[in-house]
C-alpha positions, 0 to 999 in steps of 0.5 A, spaced: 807 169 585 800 170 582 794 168 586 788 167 581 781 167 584 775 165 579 769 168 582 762 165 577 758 171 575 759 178 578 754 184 575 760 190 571 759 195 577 760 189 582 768 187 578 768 195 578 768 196 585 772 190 586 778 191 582 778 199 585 779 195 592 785 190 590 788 196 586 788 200 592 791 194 597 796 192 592 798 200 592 799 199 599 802 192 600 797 188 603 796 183 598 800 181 591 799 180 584 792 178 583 788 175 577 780 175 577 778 170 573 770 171 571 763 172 567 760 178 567 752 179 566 750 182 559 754 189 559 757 194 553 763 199 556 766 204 553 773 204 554 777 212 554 777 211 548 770 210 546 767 213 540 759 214 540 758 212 533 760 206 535 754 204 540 750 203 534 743 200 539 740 206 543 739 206 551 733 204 551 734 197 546 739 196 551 734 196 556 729 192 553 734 186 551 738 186 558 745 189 557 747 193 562 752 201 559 758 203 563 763 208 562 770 206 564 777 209 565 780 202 560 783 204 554 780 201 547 773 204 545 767 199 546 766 192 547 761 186 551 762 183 556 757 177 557 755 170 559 760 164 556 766 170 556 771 168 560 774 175 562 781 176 566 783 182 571 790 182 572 791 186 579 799 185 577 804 191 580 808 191 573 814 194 578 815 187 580 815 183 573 822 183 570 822 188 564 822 183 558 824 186 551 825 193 553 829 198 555 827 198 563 828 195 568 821 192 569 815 190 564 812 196 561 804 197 558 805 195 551 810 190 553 805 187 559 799 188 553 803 183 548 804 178 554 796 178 555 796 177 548 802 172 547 798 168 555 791 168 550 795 165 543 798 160 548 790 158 550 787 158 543 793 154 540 791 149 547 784 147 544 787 147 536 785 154 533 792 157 531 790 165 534 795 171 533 797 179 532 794 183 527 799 189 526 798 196 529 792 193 533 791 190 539 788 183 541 787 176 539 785 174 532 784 168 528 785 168 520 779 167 515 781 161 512 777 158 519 771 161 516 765 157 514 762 157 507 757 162 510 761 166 513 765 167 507 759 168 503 757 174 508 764 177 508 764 178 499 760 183 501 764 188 505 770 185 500 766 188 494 764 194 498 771 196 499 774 193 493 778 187 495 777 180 494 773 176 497 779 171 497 783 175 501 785 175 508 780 176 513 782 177 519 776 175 526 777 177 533 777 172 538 780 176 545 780 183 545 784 186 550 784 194 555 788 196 560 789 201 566 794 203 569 796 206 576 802 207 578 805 201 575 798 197 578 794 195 572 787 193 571 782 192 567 785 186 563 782 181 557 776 178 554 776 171 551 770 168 547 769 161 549 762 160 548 759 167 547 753 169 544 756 173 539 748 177 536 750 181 542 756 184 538 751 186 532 749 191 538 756 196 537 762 197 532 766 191 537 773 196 539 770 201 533 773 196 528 768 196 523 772 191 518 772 185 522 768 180 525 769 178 531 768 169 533 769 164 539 771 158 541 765 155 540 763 157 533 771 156 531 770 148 534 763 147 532 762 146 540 761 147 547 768 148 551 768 147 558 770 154 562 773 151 566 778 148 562 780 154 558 780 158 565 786 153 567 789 154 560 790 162 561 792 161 568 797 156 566 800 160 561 800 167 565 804 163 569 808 161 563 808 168 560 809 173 566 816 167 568 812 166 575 807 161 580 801 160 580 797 159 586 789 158 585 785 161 591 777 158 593 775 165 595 775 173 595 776 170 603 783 166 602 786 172 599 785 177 604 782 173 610 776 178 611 770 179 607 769 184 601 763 185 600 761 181 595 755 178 595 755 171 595 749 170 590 750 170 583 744 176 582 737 174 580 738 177 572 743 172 571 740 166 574 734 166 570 739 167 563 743 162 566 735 158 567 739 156 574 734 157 580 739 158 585 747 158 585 752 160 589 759 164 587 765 159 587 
């Protein structure tokens, strides 16, 4: 069983300190597999893998525009994280999952990447944007024929610079994915575009794939879509995906039963993005 937990908006550091928490107790056997679904305030983080050519904004442009910079043990180079990005932490113990494709016997890192994946297609596919895999890379990706007029003009250049047809495929990400792994406990976990503000991607080179836009469910359905409903749409389909039940929690409080020392304000910064006076956590 997975007990999912939706927590509003939580500061980068705060989901850190978090996820090392739950990590620790599931290693200790006193809770089971959790996923923590949230937003984050603005924040770029730099995966194991994290090339400095690809944080293009310097650290003081980053301070000035709000965005906070973390380092992080995930795998992947760098990515962004902010409002209207519905992210996912899967605290799962992958001893416990049954093994899939593969030649174990219980589910393995690439075949657990692969099933966040498949979870994230199955979403898309849910609001009518036919999503996939891209060959040798990681994440979820739609193809350039939902593109509008503009943003196909925009690409012809890149398509002339490196000698392809603007008409040829194009593929645009739409969840980027990076995980850690410790002793078979995992954290970190995906990050979905639903009404993101994608100026802030123009900040790096997004998983240091330099040929490759990035888009949201918003700008591929030319709306608004409700958080809400994609957060039961992911959770229903890790259900499905990862062959388990699915219990949602109101509170950090419900799954252990003691106080985490998370706070229970969204933080100030965040209420004034959000142009909201005051707000409490879910």
């Amino acid at each position: 069983m997975i007990s999912v937990v939706q927590l509003g908006t939580v500061d980068y550091a705060t989901g850190l300190r978090l996820q090392q928490h739950l990590v620790e107790l599931h290693k200790q056997e006193r809770i089971g597999d959790v996923l923590l679904l949230l937003e984050h305030a603005p924040v770029i983080t730099l995966g194991r893998n994290a090339k400095s050519k690809n944080l293009i904004a310097t650290p003081e442009f980053l301070a000035c525009r709000g965005v906070e910079l973390f380092d992080c043990d995930r795998g992947g180079d760098v990515t962004f994280h902010g409002p209207g990005q519905l992210v996912g932490y899967p605290i799962f113990d992958l001893r416990t999952f049954p093994a899939g494709n593969s030649k174990r016997n219980h589910l393995g890192a690439l075949d657990y990447v692969r099933g966040l994946e498949e979870a994230l297609i199955r979403t898309c596919a849910d609001f009518g944007i036919p999503a996939k895999r891209v060959a040798g890379l990681t994440g979820v990706w739609i193809e350039a024929n939902l593109l509008s007029a503009e943003q196909k003009s925009s690409l012809a250049n890149f398509s002339v610079k490196s000698k392809k047809l603007a008409s040829d495929p194009c593929e645009a990400k739409i969840a980027a994915i990076g995980v850690h792994i410790s002793r078979g406990v995992t954290s970190h976990g995906f990050a979905l575009n639903v009404n993101t503000d994608l100026s802030y991607f123009d900040l790096i080179v997004p998983c240091g794939i330099a040929d490759k836009r990035v888009t949201s469910m918003k700008r591929e359905l030319n709306r608004e879509i409700n958080l809400l409903e994609v957060a039961h749409a992911v959770t229903r389909n890790f259900g499905t995906v990862f062959q388990t039940q699915i219990l949602w929690l109101q509170s950090l409080d419900d799954l252990l039963g003691q106080n985490l020392g998370v706070p229970m304000r969204v933080p100030e910064n965040v209420r004034r993005i959000r142009h909201e006076d005051d707000s409490t956590w879910a």
